[in-house]
N, C-alpha and C positions, 0 to 999 in steps of 0.2 A: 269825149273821153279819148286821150290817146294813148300809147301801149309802147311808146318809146321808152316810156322808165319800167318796164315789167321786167322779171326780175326769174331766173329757175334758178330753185336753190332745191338743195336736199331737203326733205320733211323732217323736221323737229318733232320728238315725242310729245311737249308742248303743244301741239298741232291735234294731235289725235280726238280729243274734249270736240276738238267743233267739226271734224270729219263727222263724227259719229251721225252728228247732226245734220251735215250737211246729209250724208247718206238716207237716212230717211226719212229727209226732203226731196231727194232725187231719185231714191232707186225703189221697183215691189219689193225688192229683197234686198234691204241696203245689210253692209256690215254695220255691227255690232262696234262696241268702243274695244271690246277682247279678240274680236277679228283685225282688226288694226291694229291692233297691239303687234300681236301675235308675226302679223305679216311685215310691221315693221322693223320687230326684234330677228326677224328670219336674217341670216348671214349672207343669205343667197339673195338677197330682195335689196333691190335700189328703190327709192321713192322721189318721188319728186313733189314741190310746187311752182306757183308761180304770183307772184304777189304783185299786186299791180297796186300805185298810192298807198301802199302799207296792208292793204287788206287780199285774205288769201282769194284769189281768182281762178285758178285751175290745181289740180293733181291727179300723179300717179303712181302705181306702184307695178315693178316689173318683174320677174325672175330670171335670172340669170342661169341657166341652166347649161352652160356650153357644152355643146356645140351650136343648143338654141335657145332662147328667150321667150318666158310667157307673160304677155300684158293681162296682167288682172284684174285692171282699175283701173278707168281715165275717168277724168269728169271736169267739169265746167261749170263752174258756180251760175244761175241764175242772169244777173247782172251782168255778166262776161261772154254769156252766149252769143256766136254768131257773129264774133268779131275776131275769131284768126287762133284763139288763144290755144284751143285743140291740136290744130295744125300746126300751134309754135311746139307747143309739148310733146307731141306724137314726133316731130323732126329730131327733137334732141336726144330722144330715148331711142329712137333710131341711130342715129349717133352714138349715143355710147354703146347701145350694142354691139356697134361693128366695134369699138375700140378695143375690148373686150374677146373678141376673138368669133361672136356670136356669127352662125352659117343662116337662122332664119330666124322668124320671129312669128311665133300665133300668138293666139286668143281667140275668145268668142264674144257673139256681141246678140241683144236680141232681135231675133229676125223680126220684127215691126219697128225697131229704132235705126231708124231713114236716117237721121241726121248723124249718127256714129256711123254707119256703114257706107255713107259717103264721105265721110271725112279717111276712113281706112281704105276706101276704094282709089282716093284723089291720090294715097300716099301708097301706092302701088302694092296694097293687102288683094290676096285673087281670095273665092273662093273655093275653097276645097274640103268642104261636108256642111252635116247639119245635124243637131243631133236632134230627133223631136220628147218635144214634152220636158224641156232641160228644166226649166226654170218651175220651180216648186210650186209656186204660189198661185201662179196662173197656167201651168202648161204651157207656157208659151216655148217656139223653137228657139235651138241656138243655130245662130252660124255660123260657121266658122272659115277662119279666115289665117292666110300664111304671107309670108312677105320674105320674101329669098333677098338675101343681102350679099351686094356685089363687095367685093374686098377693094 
């Protein structure tokens, strides 16, 4: 499979029906079809995806908060894992940040998911806290993570 024809466009509300889905196939605590909603009618919220051969392959969703930016959401459909597509997403959203006027960027991510915390460590995200017990369902820690953006 190759990712020359993949594609980041903005999330269509159209889209949200099979986020939902996707989400709780991927996350302990996915959003809801009213949490997407919600975060994609926000004024302040960019979303992304990325559609590779027609079918959705990655997204995300960001806020815009300037002077900073919060990523609330990235993810990587199943089939797409493990071939770049994170790392394509995470550059562009980095990118509009800065266009935008954004000084940093956080989020949090859960401290047992290796494979998201190297993907934000690869794209220059430091640690700087943790909060324990974040995560509802299981206790599980957050980390968190900041990303200073050069102008």
């Amino acid at each position: 499979m190759t990712f020359e024809q993949n594609r980041i466009f903005p999330l269509a509300k159209a889209d949200l029906p099979a986020l939902a889905v996707v989400e709780r196939d991927l996350f302990q605590d996915p959003w809801s079809f009213q949490m997407l909603l919600k975060e994609y009618l926000n004024p302040r919220v960019r979303s992304y995806k990325i559609v590779s051969d027609g079918s959705l392959a990655a997204y995300a969703f960001v806020h815009f908060l300037t002077p900073e930016a919060d990523l609330h959401n990235i993810a990587v459909l199943p089939p797409y894992q493990r071939q770049g597509l994170g790392a394509l997403l995470l550059k562009a959203l980095i990118a509009d940040c800065r266009k935008v006027g954004c000084e940093r960027i956080q989020l949090e991510v859960r401290e047992g998911n290796l494979a998201a915390r190297g993907l934000y460590e690869s794209q220059g995200f430091k640690v700087v806290g943790k909060r324990e017990g974040y995560y509802i369902m299981d206790t599980e820690n957050a980390v968190l993570y900041t990303k200073e953006l050069d102008r």
